[in-house]
C-alpha positions as CSV (number, residue, x, y, z in Angstrom):
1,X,36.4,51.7,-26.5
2,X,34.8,54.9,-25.3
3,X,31.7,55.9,-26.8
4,X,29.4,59.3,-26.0
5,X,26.0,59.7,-25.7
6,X,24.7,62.6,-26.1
7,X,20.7,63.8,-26.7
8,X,18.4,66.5,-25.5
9,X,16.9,66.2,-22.0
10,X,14.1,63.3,-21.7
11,X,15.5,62.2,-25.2
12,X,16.4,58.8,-23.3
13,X,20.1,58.7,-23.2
14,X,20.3,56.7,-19.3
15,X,17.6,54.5,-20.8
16,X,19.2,53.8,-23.7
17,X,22.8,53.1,-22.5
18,X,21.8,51.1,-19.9
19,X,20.7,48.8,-22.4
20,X,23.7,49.4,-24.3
21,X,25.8,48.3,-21.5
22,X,24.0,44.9,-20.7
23,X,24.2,44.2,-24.5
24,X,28.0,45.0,-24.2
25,X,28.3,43.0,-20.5
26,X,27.7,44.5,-17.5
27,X,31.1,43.4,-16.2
28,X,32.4,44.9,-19.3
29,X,31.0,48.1,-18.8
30,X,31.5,51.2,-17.0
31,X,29.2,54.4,-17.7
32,X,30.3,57.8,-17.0
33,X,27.9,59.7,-16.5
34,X,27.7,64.1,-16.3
35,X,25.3,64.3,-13.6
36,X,28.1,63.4,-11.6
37,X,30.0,66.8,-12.5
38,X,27.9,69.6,-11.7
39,X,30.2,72.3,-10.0
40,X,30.2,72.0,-6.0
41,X,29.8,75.2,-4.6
42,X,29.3,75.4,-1.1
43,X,29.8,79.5,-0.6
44,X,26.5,79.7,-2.5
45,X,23.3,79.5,-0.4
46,X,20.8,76.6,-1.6
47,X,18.4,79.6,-3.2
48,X,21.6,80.8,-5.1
49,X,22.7,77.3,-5.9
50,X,18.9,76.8,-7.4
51,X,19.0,79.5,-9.5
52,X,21.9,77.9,-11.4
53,X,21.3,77.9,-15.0
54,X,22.5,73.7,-15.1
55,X,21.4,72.9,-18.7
56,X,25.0,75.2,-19.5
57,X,28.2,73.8,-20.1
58,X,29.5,76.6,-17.6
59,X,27.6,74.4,-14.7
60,X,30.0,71.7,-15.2
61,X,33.2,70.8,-14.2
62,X,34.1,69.6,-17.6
63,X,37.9,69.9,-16.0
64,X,37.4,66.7,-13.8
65,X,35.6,65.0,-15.7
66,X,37.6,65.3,-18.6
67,X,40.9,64.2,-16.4
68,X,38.7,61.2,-15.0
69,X,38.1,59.7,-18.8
70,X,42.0,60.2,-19.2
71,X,42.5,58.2,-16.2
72,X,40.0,55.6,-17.1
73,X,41.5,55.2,-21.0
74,X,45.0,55.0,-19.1
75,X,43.6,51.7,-17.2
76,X,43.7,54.0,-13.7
77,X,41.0,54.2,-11.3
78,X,39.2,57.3,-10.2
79,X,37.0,58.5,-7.4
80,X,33.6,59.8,-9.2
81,X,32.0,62.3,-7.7
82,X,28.4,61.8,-6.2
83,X,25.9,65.0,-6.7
84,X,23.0,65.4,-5.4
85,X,20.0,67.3,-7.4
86,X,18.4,67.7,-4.1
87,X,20.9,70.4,-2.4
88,X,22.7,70.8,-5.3
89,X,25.9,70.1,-4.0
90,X,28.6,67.3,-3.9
91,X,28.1,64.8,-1.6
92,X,31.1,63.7,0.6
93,X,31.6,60.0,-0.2
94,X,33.0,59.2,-3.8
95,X,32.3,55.6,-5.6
96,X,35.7,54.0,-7.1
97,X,35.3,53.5,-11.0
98,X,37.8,51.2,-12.3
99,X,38.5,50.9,-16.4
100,X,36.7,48.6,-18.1
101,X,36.6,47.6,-21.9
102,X,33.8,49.4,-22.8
103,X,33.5,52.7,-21.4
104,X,30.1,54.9,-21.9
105,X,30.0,58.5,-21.3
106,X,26.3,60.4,-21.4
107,X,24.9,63.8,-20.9
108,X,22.8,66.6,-22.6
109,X,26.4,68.3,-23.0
110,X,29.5,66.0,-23.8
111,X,29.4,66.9,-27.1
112,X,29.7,70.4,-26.0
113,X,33.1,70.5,-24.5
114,X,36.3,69.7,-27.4
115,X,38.6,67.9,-25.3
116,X,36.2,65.4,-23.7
117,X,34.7,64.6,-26.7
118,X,38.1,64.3,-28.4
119,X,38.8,62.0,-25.8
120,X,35.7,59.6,-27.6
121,X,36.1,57.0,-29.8
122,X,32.7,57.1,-31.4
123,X,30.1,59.4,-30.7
124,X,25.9,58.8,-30.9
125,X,23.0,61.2,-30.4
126,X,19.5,60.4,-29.4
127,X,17.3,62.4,-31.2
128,X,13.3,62.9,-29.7
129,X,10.7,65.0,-30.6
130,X,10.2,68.5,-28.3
131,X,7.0,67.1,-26.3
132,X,8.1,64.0,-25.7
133,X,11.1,65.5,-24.2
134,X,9.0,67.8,-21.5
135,X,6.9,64.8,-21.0
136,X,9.7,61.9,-19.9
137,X,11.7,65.3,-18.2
138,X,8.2,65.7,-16.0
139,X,8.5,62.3,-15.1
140,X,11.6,62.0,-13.9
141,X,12.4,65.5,-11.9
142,X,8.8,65.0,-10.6
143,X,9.3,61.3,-9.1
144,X,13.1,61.3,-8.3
145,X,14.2,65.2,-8.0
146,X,11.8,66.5,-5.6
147,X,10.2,69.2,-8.3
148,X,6.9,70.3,-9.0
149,X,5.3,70.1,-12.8
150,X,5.1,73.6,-13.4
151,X,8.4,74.0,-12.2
152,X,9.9,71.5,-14.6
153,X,7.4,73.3,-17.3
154,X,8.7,77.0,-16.6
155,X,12.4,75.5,-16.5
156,X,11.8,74.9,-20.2
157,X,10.6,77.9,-21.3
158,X,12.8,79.9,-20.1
159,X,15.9,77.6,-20.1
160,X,15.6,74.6,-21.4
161,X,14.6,74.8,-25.0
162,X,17.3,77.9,-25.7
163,X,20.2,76.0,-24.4
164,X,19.2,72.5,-26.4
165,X,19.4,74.9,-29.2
166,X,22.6,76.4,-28.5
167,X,24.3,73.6,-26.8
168,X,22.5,70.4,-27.6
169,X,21.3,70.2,-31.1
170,X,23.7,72.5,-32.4
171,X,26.3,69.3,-31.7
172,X,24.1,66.7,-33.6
173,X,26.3,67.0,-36.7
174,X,29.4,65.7,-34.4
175,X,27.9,62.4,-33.9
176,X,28.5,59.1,-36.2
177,X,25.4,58.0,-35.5
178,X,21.9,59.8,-34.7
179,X,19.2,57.6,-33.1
180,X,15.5,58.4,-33.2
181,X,13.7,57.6,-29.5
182,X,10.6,58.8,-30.3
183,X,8.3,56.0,-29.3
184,X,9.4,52.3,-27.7
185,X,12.8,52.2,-25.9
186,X,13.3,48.8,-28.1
187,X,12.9,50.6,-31.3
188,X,15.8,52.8,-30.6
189,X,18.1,50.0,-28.5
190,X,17.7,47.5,-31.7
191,X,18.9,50.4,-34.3
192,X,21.9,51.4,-31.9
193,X,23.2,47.6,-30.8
194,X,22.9,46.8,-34.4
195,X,25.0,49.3,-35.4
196,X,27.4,48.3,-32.3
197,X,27.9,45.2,-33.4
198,X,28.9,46.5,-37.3
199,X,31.3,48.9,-35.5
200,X,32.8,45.9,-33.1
201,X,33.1,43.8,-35.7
């Protein structure tokens, strides 16, 4: 079973499947996730590479990671890319994913691109309101990307918010189930398990 999650930035989409996939079974579990599949290119320099406009689907190779999910739903193994935020660029080594029974894919933009989501058995959003977005997106790039607040801040006003829009939101009605994550991470992991289990069973 393949299932995609898709949400705005800071909506909690790596929170929330995480939690999915140790209600599922770890060991049953594999999560794919787009960060992995930002385009490598090396020709640019890091300042060219940083002005990369990576909330748009063009930033991704939606090519790989689309053939990767075939592989995976096929029952072959693949070599996942590892990116790094840092330099923004592919890092050499690769981590082998082998198929599992449950396989969860998540990113701002898997919705966005027809044959991967085609390629999705049932499809969930994670819905959360516009400040609390910038707020949990602050967090994270501050503490574990090596950005600056103001940085994060003028990202989403002249980026971010336009391509959630366009990209993002605009995908919502694809989903067959939208999930608010608005306050408490158990809130939203008790709505979406409970409607896991009515879709298992």
């Amino acid at each position: 079973m393949i299932i995609g999650f898709c949400g705005g930035t800071g909506a909690g989409k790596s929170t929330l499947v995480e939690r999915v996939a140790q209600f599922l079974g770890k060991e049953k579990t594999l999560i794919l996730a787009q960060d992995h599949y930002y385009k490598h290119l090396p020709h640019l320099t890091f300042d060219e590479r940083a002005q990369i406009n990576f909330d748009h689907p063009d930033a991704l190779d939606f090519d790989l990671m689309t053939a990767d999910l075939e592989k995976l739903k096929q029952g072959i193994s693949i070599e996942c890319p590892v990116y790094s935020f840092a330099e923004h660029l592919r890092m050499e080594e690769t981590v082998v994913y082998t198929p599992k029974k449950f396989i969860l894919v998540e990113g701002i933009l898997v919705f966005a691109h027809t044959p991967l989501r085609s390629l999705f058995d049932y499809k969930v959003y994670i819905e959360a309101e516009k400040e609390i977005r910038v707020k949990r997106r602050v967090t994270r790039d501050v503490s574990f990307r090596g950005r600056f607040e103001e940085e994060v801040r003028q990202r989403f006003k002249t980026t971010l918010h336009s391509m959630h829009n366009r990209f993002v939101a605009s995908n919502k009605e694809k989903a067959d189930i939208v999930i608010t994550n608005n306050g408490a991470i158990k809130n939203a992991e008790a709505a979406v398990t409970q409607w896991l289990k009515n879709v298992i069973e």
